[in-house]
N, C-alpha and C positions, 0 to 999 in steps of 0.2 A: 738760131732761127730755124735751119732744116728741122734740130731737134724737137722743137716745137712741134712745126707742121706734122712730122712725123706722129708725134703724138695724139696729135689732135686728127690724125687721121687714123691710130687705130682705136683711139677712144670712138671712135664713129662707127669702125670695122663690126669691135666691140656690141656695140648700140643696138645696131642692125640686126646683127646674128642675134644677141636677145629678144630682137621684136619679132624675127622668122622662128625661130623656137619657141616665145612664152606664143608666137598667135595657133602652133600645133596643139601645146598644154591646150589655153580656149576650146580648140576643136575635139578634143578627146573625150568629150561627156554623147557625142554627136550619135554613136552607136546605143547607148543608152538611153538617149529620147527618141531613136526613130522603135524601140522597140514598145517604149510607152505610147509613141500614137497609135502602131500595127495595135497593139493590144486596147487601147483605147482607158489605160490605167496606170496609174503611177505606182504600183502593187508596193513593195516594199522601202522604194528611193524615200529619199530624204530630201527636204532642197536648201537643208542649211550649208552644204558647200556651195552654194550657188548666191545665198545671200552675202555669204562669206564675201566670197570671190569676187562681188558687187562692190560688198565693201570697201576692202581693200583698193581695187581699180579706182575707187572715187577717193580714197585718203590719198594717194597716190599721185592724183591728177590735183588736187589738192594743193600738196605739195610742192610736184613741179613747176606750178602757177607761182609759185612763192619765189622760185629760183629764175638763175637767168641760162641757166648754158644744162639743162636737161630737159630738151626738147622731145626728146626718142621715148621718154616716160611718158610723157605726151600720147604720142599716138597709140603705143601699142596700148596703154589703160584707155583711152577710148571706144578702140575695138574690143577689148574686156567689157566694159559696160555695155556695149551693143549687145555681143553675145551672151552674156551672164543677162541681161533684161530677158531676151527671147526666150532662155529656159528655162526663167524662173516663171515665163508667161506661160510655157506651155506645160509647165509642173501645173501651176495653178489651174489651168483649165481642164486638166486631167487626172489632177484631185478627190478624194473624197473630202466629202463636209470636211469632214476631224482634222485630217492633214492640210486640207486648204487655210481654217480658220487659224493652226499653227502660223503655217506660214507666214500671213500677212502680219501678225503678232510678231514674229520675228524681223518681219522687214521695219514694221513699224518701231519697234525699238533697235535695230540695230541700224536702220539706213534712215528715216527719219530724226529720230529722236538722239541718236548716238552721232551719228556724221556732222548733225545740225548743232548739238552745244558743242562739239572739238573745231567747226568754223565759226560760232558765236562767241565763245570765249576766247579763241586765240586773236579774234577779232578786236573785239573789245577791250582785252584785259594786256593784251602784246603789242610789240610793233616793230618794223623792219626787222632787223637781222633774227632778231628774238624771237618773233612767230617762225620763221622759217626754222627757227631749233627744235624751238616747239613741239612745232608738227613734225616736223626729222624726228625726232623722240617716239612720236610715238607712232609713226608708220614702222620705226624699226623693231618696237615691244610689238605691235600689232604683227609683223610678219615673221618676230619669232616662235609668237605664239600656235601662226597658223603651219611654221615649219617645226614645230613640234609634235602639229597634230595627228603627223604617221607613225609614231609610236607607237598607237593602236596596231594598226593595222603588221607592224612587225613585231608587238606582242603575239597577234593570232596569228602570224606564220610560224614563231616559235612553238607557240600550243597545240598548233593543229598539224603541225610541220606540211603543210598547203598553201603553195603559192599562186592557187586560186583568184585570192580577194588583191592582189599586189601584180599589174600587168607589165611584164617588165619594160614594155615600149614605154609607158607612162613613167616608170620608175628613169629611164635613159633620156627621155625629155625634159621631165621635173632637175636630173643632174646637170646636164647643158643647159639649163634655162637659169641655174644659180652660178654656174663657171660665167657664162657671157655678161651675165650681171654685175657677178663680184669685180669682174675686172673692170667691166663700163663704170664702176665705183669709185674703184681704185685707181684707175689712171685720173678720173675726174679730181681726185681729194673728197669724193665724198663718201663718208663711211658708215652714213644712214642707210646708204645702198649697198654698198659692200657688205658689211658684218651678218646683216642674215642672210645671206646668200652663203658666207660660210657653213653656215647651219644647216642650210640647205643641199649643200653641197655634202657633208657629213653624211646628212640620213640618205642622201641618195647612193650614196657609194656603200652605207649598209642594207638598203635595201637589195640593191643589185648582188650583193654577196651573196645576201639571204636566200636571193631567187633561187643563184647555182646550185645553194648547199641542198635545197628542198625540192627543185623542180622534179628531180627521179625519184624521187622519196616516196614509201606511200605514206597518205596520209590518214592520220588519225582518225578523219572524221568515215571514211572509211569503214573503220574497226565498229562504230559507233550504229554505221547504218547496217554491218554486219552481226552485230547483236541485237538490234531491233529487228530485224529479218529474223533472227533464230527465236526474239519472243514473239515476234505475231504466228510463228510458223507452229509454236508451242500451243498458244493461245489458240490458231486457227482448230490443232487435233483436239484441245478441250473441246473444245465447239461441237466436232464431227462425233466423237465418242458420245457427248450428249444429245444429238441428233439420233445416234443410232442407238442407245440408252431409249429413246423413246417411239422409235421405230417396235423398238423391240415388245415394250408393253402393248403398242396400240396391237401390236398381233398377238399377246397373248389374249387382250380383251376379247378382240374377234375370238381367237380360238374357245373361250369361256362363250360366247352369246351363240357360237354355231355349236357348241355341244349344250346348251341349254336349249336351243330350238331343236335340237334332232329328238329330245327324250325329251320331250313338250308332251308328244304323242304316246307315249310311256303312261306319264302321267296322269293322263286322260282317259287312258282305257282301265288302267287301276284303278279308278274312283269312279268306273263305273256309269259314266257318265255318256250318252249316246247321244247326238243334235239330234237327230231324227226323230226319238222319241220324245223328246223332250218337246217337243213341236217347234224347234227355229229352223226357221227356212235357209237357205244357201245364201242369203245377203248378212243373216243376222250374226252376231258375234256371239259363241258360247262364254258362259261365264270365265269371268279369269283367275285363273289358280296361280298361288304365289310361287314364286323365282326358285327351283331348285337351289340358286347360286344365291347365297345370300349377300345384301349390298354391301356390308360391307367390303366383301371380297372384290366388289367391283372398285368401291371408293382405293382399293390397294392401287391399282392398276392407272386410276385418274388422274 
């Protein structure tokens, strides 16, 4: 009987710490949209972890509606759908077109239409113990899939050796958030809960490696912004050399039109040609004699 109680009081312990940890995860996107209001743009975010995260919180609550003794699933996927609604509201409203109309495509087949046949059909087609497997099944493919999906993200620490994109608090979160789980699972007998939480617990303990091995490290992308520096800096002296390439002509043109105008007067006296005699008065223009320089010499220079 103590052994019991005992139990069932750290299956609680358990619970608890899960729900004070998954509701920090929750809050972790918090820095991220307050930089989307400041800017008044969602620039390059995404908000399919949001629809995700929606989802899941509502297979989940789901779920533990099915069961009788996982209440704690209960609350903290509540406060998930609270919070995953609010940022997926204010993605939306800070949206452009293109990313908005995504969006709502995405919610409408994954939270609409996907949430709506896995509780029509298990409805319909299930019943007592059997729904509850059911959906156990596949909230647990559902959250291995979504504990697969940092893969990514420790591919590009590998590649880029930058632990940039991978924040280790989140990375030390996401791992206590699968220890407290796997065990509220485990001591429970249920292993819909436990087993991705294993998973979970895996990628987080390689994440965290990854951070140590790469955080001194320099990284790759680095190198990358350091050769595009060297060809704009290449590209910039084309630039200037043909700047001054044409610096250079437009003064020898002058130099050609100010030695054509000095021996204008040359010209003039050789051919004998006097205004005064000629009867034009001081306004009128003498005839014009052709260009010492001939054009095409000019067209060289154009």
């Amino acid at each position: 009987m103590t052994g019991n109680m005992n139990m069932a009081h750290l299956t609680l312990a358990f619970g608890l710490l899960g729900n004070v940890v998954s509701f920090m995860v929750f809050l972790a996107p918090i820095p991220t949209f307050y930089k989307v209001y400041k800017k008044k743009s969602t620039e390059g975010f995404q908000s399919a972890p949001y629809v995700v995260g929606l989802f899941s919180a509502m297979l989940w609550i789901y779920y533990a509606l099915l069961k009788t003794n996982v209440v704690l699933l209960i609350t903290i996927n509540s406060v998930g759908i609270f919070i995953e609604t609010v940022y997926i509201g204010l993605f939306l409203f800070y949206a452009p077109n293109k990313a908005r109309m995504e969006s709502l495509k995405l919610i409408v087949s994954l939270i609409v239409v996907g949430f709506g046949l896995i509780v029509v059909l298990t409805q319909f087609l299930a019943s007592g113990v059997t729904r509850g497997v059911i959906v156990g099944w596949i909230c647990l493919i559902f959250s291995l899939c979504v504990f697969v999906a940092p893969l990514g993200v420790v591919r590009q620490v590998i590649k880029t050796k930058s632990v940039e994109y991978m924040p280790i608090l989140l990375s030390v979160a996401l791992t206590l958030s699968a220890v407290m789980w796997f065990f509220y699972g485990l001591l429970l007998g249920d292993f819909n809960i436990a087993i991705p939480n294993v998973l979970g617990f895996t990628f987080g303990i390689i994440q965290m490696i990854l951070y140590f091995v790469y955080k001194n490290k320099k990284p790759l992308i680095m190198d990358e912004k350091t050769s595009s520096s060297t060809f704009d800096a290449k590209i910039t002296e084309m630039e200037e050399q043909k700047i001054q390439q044409f610096k250079d002509d437009q003064k020898k043109i002058i130099d050609v039109v100010k030695l054509e105008t000095i021996l204008h007067p040359v010209v003039h006296k050789s051919s004998g040609y006097d205004a005064a005699a000629a009867g034009h008065g001081p306004t009128e223009q003498p005839p014009q004699f052709p260009s010492i320089v001939p054009n095409r010499a000019i067209e060289v220079y154009a």
